[in-house]
C-alpha positions in Angstrom: -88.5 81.2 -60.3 -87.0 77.6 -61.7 -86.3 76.5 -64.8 -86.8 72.8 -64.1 -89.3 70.6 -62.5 -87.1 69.0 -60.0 -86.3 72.3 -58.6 -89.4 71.9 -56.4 -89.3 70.1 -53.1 -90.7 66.6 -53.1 -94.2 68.1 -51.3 -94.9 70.4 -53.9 -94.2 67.4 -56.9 -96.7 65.0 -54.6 -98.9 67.4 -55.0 -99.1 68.1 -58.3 -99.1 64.2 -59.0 -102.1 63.6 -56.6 -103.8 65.7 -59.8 -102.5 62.8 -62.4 -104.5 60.0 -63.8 -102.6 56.7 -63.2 -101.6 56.3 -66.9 -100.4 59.7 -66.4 -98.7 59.2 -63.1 -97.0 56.6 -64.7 -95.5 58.0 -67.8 -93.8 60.5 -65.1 -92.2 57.9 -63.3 -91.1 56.6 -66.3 -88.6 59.5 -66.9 -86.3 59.5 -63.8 -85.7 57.4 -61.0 -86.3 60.3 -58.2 -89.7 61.3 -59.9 -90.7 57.5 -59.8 -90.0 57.4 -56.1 -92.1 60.7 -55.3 -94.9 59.2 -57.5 -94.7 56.1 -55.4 -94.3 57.8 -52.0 -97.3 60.2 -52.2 -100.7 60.0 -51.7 -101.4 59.8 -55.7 -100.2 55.9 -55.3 -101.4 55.0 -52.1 -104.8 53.6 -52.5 -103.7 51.1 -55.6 -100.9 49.6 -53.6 -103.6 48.3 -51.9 -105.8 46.9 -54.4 -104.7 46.8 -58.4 -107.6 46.4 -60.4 -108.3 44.8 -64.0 -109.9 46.4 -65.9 -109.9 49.7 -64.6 -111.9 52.7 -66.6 -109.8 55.0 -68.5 -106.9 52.6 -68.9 -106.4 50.7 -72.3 -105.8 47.1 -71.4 -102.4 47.2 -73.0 -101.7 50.0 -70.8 -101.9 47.4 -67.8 -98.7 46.2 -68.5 -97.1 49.4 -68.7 -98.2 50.6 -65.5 -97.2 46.9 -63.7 -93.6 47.3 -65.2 -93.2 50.2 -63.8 -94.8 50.0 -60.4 -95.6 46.3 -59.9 -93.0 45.9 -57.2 -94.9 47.9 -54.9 -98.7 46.2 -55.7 -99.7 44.0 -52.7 -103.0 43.5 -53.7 -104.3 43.1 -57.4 -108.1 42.1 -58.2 -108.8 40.8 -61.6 -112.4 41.0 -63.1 -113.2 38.2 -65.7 -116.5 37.5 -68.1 -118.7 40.1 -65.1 -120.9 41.2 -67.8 -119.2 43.3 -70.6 -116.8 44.5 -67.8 -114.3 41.6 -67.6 -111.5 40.4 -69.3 -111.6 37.9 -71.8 -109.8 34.5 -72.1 -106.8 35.9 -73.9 -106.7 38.7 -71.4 -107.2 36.6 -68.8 -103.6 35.3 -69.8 -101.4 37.9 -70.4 -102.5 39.4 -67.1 -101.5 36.3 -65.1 -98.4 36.6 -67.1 -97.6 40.2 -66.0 -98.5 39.5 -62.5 -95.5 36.8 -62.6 -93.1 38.9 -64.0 -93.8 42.0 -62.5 -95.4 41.5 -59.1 -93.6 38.4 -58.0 -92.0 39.8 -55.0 -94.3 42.1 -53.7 -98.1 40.7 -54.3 -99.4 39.8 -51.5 -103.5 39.3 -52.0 -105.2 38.3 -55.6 -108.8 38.0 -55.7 -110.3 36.6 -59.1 -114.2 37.8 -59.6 -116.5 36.0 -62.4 -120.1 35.2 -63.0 -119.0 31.6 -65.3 -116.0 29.0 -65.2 -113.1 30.5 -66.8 -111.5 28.6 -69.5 -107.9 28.9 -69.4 -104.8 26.2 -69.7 -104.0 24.9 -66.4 -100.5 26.3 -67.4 -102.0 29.8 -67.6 -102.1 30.9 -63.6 -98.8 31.1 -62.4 -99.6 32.2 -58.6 -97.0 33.6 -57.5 -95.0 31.8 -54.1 -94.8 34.6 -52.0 -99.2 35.4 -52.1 -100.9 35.0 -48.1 -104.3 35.3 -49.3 -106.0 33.9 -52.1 -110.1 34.3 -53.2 -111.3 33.1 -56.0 -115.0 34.7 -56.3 -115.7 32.3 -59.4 -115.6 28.5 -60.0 -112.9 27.3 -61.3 -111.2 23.4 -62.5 -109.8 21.5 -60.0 -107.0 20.8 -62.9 -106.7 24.5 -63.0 -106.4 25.5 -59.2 -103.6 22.4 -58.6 -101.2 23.9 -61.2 -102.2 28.0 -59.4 -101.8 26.9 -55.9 -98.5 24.4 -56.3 -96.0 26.9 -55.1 -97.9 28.9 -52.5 -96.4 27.7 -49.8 -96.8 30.5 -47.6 -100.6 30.9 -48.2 -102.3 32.2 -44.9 -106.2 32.1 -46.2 -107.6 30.6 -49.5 -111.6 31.8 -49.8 -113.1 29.2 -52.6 -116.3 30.2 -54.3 -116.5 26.4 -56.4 -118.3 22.9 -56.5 -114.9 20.3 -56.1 -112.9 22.0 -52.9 -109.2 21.5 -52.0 -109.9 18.2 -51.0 -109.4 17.0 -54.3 -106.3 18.4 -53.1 -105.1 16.4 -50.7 -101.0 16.1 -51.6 -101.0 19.9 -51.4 -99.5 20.9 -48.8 -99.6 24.5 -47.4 -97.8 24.7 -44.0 -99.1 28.4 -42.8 -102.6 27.9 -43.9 -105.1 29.5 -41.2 -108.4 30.2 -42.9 -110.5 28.4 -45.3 -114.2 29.0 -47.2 -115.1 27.0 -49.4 -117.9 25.2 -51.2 -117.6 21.4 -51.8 -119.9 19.0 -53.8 -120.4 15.4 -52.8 -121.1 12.6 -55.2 -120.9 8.9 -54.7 -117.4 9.0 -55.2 -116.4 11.8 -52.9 -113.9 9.7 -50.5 -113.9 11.3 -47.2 -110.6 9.8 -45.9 -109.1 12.0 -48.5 -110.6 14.9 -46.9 -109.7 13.5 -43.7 -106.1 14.0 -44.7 -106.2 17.1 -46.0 -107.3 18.3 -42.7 -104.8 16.3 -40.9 -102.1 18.5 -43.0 -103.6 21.6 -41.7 -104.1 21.5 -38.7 -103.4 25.5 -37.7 -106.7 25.9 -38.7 -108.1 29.2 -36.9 -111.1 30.1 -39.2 -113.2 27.4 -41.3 -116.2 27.9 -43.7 -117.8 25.3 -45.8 -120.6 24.7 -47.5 -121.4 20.9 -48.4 -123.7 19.9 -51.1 -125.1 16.3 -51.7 -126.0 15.9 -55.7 -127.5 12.4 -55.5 -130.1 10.2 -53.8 -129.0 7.8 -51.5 -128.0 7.2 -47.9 -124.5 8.8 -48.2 -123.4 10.6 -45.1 -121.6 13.8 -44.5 -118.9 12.7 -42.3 -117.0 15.4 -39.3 -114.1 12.9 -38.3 -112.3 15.4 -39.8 -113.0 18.2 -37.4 -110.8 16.1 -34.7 -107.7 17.1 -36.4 -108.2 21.1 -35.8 -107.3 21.6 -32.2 -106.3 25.7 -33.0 -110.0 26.3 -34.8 -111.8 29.4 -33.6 -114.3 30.1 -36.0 -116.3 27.2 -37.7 -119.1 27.8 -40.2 -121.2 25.5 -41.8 -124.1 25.0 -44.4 -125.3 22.1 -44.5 -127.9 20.8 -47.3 -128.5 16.8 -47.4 -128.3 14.5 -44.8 -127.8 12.1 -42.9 -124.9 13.6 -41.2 -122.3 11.6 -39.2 -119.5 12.0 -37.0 -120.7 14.9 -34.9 -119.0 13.4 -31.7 -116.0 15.2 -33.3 -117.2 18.8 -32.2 -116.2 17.8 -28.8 -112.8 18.4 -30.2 -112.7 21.9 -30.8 -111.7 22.9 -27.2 -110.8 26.6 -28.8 -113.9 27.4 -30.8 -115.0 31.0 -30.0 -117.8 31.6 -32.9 -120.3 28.6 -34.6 -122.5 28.9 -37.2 -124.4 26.1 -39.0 -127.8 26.0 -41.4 -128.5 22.4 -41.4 -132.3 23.5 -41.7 -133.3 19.9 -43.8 -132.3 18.1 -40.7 -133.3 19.8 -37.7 -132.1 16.5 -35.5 -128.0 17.6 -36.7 -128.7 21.1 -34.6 -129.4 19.1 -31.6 -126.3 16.0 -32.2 -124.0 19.5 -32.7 -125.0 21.3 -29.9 -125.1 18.0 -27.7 -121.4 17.4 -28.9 -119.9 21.2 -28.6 -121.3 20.7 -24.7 -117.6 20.5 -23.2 -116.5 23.5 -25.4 -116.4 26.4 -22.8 -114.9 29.0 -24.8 -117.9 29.2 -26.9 -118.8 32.7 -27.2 -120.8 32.8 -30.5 -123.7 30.7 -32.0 -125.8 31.4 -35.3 -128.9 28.8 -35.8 -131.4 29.0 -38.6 -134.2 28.6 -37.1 -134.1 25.6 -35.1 -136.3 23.5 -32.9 -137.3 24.7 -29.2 -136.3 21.8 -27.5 -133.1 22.0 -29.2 -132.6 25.6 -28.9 -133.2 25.9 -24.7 -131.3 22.9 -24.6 -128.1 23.5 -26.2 -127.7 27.1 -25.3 -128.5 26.0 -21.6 -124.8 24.3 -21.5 -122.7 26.9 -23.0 -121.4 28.9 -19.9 -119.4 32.4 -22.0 -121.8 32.5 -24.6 -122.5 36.3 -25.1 -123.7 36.4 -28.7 -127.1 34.8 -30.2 -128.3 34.8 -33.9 -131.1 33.1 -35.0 -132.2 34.1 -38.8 -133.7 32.6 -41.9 -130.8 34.7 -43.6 -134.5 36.6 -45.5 -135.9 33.6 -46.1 -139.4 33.9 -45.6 -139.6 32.5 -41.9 -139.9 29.0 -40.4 -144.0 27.9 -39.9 -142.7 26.5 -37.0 -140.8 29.2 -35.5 -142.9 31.5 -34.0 -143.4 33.3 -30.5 -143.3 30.3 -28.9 -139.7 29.8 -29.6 -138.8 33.4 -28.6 -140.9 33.2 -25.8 -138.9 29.4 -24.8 -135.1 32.0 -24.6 -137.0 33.6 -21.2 -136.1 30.3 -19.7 -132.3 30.9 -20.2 -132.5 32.9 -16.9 -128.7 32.2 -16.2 -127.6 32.8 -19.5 -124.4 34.8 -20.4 -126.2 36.8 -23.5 -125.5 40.0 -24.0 -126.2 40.6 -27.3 -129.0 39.3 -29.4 -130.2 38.9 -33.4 -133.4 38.0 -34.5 -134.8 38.0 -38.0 -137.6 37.4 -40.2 -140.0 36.1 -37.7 -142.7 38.1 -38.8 -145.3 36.7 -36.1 -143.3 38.1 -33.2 -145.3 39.6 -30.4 -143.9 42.3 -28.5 -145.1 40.9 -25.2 -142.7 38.5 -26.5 -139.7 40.6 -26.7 -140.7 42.0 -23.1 -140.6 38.1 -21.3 -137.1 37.5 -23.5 -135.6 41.0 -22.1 -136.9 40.4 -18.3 -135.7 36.8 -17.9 -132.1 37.8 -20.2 -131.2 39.9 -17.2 -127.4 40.6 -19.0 -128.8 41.2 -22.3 -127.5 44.8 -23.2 -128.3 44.5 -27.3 -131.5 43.4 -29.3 -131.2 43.1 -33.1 -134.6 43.0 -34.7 -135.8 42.2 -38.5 -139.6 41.7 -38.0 -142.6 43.4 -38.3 -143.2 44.5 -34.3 -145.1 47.2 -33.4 -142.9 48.7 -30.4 -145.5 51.5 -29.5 -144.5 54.0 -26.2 -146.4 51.5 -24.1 -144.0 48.4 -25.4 -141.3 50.8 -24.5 -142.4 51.9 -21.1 -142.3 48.1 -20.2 -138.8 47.7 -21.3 -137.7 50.9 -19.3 -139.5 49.7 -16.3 -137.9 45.9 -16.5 -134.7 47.6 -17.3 -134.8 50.5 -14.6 -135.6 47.7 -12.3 -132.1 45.9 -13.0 -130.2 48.9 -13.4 -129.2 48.2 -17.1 -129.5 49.7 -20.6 -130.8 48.1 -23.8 -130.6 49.3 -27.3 -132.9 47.8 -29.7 -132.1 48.2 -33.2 -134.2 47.8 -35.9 -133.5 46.6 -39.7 -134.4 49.6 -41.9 -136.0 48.1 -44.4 -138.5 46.9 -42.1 -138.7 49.9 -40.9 -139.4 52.2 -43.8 -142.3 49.0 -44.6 -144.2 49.7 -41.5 -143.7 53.4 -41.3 -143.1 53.5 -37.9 -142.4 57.1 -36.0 -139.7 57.6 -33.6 -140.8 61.0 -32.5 -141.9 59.6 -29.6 -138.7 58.2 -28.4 -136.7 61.4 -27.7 -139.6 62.5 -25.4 -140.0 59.1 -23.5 -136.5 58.8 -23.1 -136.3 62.0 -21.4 -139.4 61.7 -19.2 -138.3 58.0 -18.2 -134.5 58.1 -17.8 -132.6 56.6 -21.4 -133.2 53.0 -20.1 -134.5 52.1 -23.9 -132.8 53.4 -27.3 -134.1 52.5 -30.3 -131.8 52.8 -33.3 -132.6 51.7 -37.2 -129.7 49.7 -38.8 -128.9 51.0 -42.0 -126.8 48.2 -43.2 -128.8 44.6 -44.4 -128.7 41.9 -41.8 -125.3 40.2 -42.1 -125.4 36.8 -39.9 -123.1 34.7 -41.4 -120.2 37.5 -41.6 
């Protein structure tokens, strides 16, 4: 028997919190310094020193104060919701909870991510980002006057995710010396002054991991220039969306000597695919390419140089697919007969032929995966035909299907277990069960 709870041994009392509601949890580490330690240490904790949220259901939002004051010093990661519906956080919410993330979370938080549907209308003054954040997101647009005054101290920012229509370039005297990855979504005007981007880029130049999106919202013969790719020697991962043209300085690709993984939708103006690929010819530690839907020429062409490529991805992202795209471009990869792929994505091209798929998987001789998301009819005699082509080589492939294309066409797998056993597991066919994701 005890007579008081701190009697039991510090197993027992994270137990018994692990049954506590966070408000709760908190008014018992509110009472004595070796209770708020146990609440901290256990599992009860855990999870939200990972990710904070406001709002959060069952908590008042005065109550979010409470609970930073108390444990704010251990929060690494806080994510605030704002006008999402009648879920978020209003302007004068919006404020104090910036202002209880200074005080409280200064030292500890790590990762903030911001989520809204509109601008949010605060006072530049009113997001105090704290110096010590690596990783900012900011799932909302947001003022350019706003995001100077909430990024002028993070000087030890690793990766800032934009979702916004005037990007850090506006930004071009900030400076943030650790700065590794960037996304982000920029729009041109006539004024947009691409020196200034130019610098901003030459300021950053530990670049590993770039995503932009570039919009043009005018007529006229205003070019989206790449000078500025020449300044990031360290990138590895480049992705790019591209809508307006004409595009200029693509002799800058040649640059990026380290790129391992390129993606670019420049679908307006199929002749940037071919300029890109043309320049990114002397990068050999290529590895992976995603093209919407581009030209057959270009397409043999380009992959033709790349000598590690293992990766392919060629998608209309569920766009309804390309008129011009069809099993004659598939059919155009069974000339890559020396091509590193082992691993290849194909989606919406709801004209493929599975004689098609065959040719590809005979002349790809290294090709090990096949991603599929289009109607194709892969009957026991399509699949007797890969075995055979695959037997032949020695090699195994797995073909995976997208499932909601399967459960469209009705197709039934019953038959696979059986051929697979009769003609040695040469052929697997799996259904994905997660949507197409090509620009991850």
């Amino acid at each position: 028997m005890i007579d008081n709870i701190l009697q039991l041994n510090d197993d027992c009392l994270m137990r018994i919190m692990g049954h506590l509601k966070l408000i709760d949890l908190c008014a018992v580490a509110e009472t004595c310094t070796h209770l708020k330690w146990v609440a901290v240490a256990g599992e009860a904790f855990a999870y939200r020193k990972k990710t904070y949220g406001m709002p959060q259901n069952g908590i008042k939002f005065k109550d979010h104060r409470r609970i930073l004051k108390t444990f704010g010093n251990f929060v690494t990661t806080v994510t605030c919701i704002t006008n999402f519906s009648d879920i978020g956080l209003n302007t004068r919410q919006m404020i104090s909870a910036f202002k209880w993330l200074e005080v409280y979370c200064a030292e500890s938080l790590k990762h903030i991510n911001i989520i809204g549907m509109e601008k949010i209308d605060l006072p530049p003054s009113a997001i105090r980002l704290m110096p010590k954040l690596q990783r900012i997101d900011f799932s909302m647009p947001i003022s350019d006057r706003m995001l100077r005054k909430a990024l002028w101290n993070c000087n030890e920012l690793v990766e800032l995710n934009l979702m916004m229509y005037e990007g850090p370039f506006h930004l071009q005297d900030h400076r943030f010396p650790q700065l590794e990855k960037l996304s982000n979504r920029v729009r041109l005007n006539r004024d947009t002054d691409f020196n200034k981007i130019e610098t901003f880029f030459r300021h950053h130049t530990k670049l590993t991991s770039l995503s932009t999106q570039f919009l043009i919202n005018y007529h006229g013969d205003r070019a989206i220039d790449f000078a500025f790719l020449k300044h990031l020697p360290d990138l590895k991962k480049l992705s790019l969306i591209l809508v307006g043209e004409p595009i200029v300085g693509t002799e800058a690709f040649a640059y990026l000597k380290n790129l391992q993984e390129f993606s670019v939708d420049s679908s307006r103006d199929k002749r940037t695919d071919a300029l890109i690929l043309e320049n990114l010819a002397s990068v050999d530690s290529l590895v992976k390419l995603v093209l919407e839907l581009p030209e057959v020429g270009h397409l043999v062409a380009g992959i033709g140089r790349f000598k590690k490529l293992s990766k392919l991805e060629i998608s209309s992202n569920g766009v309804y697919p390309h008129g011009t795209f069809d099993n004659a471009n598939i059919s155009s990869l069974s000339q890559l007969r020396d091509s590193t792929l082992t691993e290849l994505e194909i989606g919406c091209i709801k004209l493929l032929e599975p004689e098609s798929i065959v040719n590809v998987v005979r002349n790809l001789n290294k090709l090990k995966i096949l991603k599929l998301y289009c109607e194709t009819e892969l009957s026991e005699t399509i699949c007797l035909r890969l075995a055979n082509v695959c037997s032949s080589q020695r090699r195994k492939l797995i073909i995976i299907l997208e499932k909601e294309v399967v459960d469209d066409m009705n197709f039934d797998f019953d038959y696979i277990g059986t051929f697979n056993k009769n003609h040695g597991s040469f052929v697997e066919v799996k259904i994905d069960t997660c949507p197409l994701k090509l620009n991850d």
